[in-house]
MIVEX-699310 format. One record per residue (C-alpha): residue in three letters; x negated, y negated, z. Coordinates in steps of 0.1 Angstrom, whole numbers, padded with zeros to 4 digits. Example, Ala and Ser with C-alpha at 12.3 -4.5 7.8 and 13.67 -1.06 7.14 Angstrom:
@aa:ALA	x:-0123	y:0045	z:0078
@aa:SER	x:-0137	y:0011	z:0071
//
This chain:
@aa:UNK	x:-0100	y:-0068	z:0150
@aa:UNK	x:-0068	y:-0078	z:0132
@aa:UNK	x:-0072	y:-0108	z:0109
@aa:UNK	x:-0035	y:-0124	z:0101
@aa:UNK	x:-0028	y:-0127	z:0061
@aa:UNK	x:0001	y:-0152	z:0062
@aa:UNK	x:0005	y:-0147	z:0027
@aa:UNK	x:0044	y:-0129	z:0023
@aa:UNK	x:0037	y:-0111	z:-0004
@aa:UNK	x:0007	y:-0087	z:0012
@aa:UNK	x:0018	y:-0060	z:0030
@aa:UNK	x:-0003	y:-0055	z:0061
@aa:UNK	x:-0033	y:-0079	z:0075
@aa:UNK	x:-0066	y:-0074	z:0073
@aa:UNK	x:-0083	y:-0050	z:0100
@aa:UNK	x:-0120	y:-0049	z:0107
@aa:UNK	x:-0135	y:-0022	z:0127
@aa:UNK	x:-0170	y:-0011	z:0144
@aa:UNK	x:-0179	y:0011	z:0168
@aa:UNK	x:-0200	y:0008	z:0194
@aa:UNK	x:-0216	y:0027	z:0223
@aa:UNK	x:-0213	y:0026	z:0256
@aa:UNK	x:-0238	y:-0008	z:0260
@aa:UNK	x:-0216	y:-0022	z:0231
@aa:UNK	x:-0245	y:-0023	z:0205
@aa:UNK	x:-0227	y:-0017	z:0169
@aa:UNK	x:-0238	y:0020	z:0157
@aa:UNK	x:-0252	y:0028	z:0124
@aa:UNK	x:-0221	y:0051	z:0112
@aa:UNK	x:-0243	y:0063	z:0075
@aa:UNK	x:-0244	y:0090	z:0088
@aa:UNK	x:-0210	y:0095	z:0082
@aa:UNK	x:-0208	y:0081	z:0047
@aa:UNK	x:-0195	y:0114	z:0036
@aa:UNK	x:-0164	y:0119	z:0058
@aa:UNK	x:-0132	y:0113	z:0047
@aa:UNK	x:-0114	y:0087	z:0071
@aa:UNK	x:-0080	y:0079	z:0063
@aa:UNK	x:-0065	y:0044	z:0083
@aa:UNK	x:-0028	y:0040	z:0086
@aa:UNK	x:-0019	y:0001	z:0090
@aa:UNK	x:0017	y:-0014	z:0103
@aa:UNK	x:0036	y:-0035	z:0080
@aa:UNK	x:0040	y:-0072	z:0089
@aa:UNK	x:0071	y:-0083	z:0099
@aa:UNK	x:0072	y:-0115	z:0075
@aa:UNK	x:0065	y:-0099	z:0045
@aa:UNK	x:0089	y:-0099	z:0016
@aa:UNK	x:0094	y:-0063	z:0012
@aa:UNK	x:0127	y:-0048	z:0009
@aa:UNK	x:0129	y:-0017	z:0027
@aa:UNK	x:0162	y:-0006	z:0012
@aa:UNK	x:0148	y:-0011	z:-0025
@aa:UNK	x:0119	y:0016	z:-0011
@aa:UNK	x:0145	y:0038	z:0002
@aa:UNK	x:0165	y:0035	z:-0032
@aa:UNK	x:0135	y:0044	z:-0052
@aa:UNK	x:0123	y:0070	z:-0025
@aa:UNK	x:0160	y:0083	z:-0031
@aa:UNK	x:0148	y:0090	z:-0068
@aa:UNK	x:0120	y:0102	z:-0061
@aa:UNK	x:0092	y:0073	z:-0073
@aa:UNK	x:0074	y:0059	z:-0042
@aa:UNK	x:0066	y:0024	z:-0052
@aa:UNK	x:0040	y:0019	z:-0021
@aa:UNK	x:0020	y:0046	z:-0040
@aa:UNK	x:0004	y:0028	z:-0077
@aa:UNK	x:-0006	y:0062	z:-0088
@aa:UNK	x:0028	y:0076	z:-0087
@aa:UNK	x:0040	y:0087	z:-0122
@aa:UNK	x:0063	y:0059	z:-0122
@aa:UNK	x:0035	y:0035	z:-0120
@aa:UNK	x:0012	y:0056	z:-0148
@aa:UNK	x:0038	y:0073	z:-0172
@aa:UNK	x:0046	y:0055	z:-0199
@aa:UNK	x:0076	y:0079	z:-0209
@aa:UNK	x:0084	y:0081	z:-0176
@aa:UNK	x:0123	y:0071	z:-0183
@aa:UNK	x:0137	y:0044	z:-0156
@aa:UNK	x:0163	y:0017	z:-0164
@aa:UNK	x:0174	y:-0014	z:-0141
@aa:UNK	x:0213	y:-0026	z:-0146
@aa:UNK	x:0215	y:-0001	z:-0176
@aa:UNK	x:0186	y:-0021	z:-0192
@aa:UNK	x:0151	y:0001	z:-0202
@aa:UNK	x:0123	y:-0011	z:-0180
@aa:UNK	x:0087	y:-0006	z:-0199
@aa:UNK	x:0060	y:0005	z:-0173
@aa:UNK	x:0042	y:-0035	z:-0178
@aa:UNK	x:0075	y:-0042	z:-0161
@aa:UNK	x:0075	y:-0016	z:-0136
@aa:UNK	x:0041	y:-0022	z:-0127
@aa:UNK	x:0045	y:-0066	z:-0126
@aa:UNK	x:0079	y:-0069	z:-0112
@aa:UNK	x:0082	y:-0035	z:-0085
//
């Protein structure tokens, strides 16, 4: 089930699933507590992200959709905006 976020400044909405089985009774899925499930969700079309800025950075090699890149955790990890030093608080608030 996809629950709309109208909010512009998230990324994806909200996604909710179960499974069921064949009688559409909702399954008990601790069983599987210890597998590793990755989910891939689509980008809204509203939101305010700025696909060339991710392609600039991607360019440079930081991925900015990724918080535990070194970009986002380094603190001497050197980047500058206009020529101007940008401290990882900035990096973290403002990218």
């Amino acid at each position: 089930m996809k629950i709309n976020n109208d909010d512009k400044n998230s990324l994806y909405n909200q996604i909710k699933y179960i499974t069921c089985d064949e009688h559409f009774q909702e399954l008990d899925l601790s069983l599987c507590k210890d597998v590793e499930t990755q989910i891939h969700y689509s980008l809204k079309d509203d939101s305010n992200l700025n696909l060339n800025t991710v392609a600039d950075f991607k360019k440079l090699g930081v991925d900015i959709l990724n918080i535990k890149d070194e970009f986002f955790i380094n603190l001497c990890y050197s980047s500058s905006d206009s020529n101007k030093d940008m401290v990882l608080e900035d990096r973290i608030k403002y990218i």
